[in-house]
N, C-alpha and C positions, 0 to 999 in steps of 0.2 A: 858764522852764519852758513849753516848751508846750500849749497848753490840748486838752485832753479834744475830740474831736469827737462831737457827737451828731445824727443825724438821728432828725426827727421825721415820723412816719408818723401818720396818722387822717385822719379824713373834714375837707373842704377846701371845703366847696361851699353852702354856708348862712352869713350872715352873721353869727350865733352862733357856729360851727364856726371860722370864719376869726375873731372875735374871740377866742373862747378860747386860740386855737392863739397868736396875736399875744402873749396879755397873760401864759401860759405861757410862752412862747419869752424874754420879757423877764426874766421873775422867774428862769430859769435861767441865763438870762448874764449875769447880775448876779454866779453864781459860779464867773465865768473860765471856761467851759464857750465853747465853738463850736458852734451848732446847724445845720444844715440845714436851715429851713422849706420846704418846696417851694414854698408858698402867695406864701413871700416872696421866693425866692433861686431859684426853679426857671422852667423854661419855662411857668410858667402863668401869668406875668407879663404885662398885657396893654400893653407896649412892645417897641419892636423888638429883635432881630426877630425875635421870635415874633408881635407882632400882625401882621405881614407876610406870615404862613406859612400855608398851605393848612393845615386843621383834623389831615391823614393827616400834615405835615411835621411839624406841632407836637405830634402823638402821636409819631410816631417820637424826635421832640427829648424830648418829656416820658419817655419809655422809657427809652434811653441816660443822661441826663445823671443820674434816679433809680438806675439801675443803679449808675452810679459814685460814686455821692453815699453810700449802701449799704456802697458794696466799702471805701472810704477813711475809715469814721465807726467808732467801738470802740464807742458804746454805740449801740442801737437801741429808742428811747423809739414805743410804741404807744400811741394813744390810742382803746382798745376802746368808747368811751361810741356809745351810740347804736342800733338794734334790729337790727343785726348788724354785725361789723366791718368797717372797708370795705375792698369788694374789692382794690384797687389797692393799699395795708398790707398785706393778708394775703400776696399776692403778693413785697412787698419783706420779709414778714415769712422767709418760706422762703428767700431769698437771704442774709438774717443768717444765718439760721439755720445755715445751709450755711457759713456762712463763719467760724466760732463767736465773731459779733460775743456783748456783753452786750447783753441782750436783755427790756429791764423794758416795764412797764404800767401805765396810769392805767386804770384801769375805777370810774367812780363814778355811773356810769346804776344810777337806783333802779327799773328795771325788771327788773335782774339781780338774784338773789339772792345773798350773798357767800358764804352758807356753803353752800350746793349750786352752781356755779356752773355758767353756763348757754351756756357757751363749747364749738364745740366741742372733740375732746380732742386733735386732730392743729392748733390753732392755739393752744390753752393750754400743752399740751406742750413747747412752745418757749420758754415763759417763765423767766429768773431768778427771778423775781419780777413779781408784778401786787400793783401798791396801788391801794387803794380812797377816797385820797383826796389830795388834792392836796398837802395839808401832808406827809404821809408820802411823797409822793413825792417833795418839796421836801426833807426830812430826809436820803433817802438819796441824794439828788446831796451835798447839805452833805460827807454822810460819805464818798463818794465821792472830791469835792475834797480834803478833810482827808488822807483816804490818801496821794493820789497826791503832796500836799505833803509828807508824814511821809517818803513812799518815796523822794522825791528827796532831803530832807534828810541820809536815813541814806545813799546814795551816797558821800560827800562824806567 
């Protein structure tokens, strides 16, 4: 069977941010899931040859190889935490969007409130779903896996 691709979009650039993303990305390919990290597997890689690249080469590298990473992935995991969502997601969030990838969210910044929430409504709007905490987002990969095993089985 082959595994589910998912890229993951959110803020990359704090070394909190980059451990989260790290020890998230672990805990779901734990369930046969394929992730995209850009953080890990993208041009922001600081080996060659991207560390070889003039800053404008390795934006243009970081643009493209994101675009395609987007176009080829079915679910689109955002990670909204943080005091706006970052630009550079919101951006890949509109190309899912467009492309009618699935399209979930982790938002567990206790700055936001869940039940009025405080996103705005042209990057909520795009949502399957947004979970508010990591176990529930962990549940509905589970059940996601589960499906797509059930859905192959009855093929057969």
């Amino acid at each position: 069977m082959k595994k589910k691709k998912i890229y993951f979009a959110g803020p990359l650039f704090s070394q909190a941010e980059r451990n989260f993303n790290i020890e998230l990305t672990k805990k779901i390919e734990k369930f046969n899931f394929e992730i995209f990290l850009p953080q890990r597997d993208g041009a922001e890689l600081d080996k060659p040859p991207f560390i070889n690249m003039t800053q404008n080469e390795r934006n243009n590298k970081i643009f493209e190889l994101d675009i395609k990473e987007v176009s080829e992935c079915e679910i689109f995991l955002f990670i909204l935490d943080g005091r706006v969502p970052d630009e550079g997601a919101c951006f890949e969030l509109g190309i899912a969007y467009n492309q009618n990838k699935k399209i979930i969210g982790l938002h567990t910044d206790m700055r936001a409130s869940f039940i009025d929430s405080k996103l705005n409504a042209m990057i909520e709007g795009a949502f399957y779903k947004i979970f508010t905490s990591e176990k529930e987002l962990l549940n509905h990969i589970i059940e996601l896996q589960e499906n797509e095993t059930e859905h192959c089985s009855n093929q057969y």
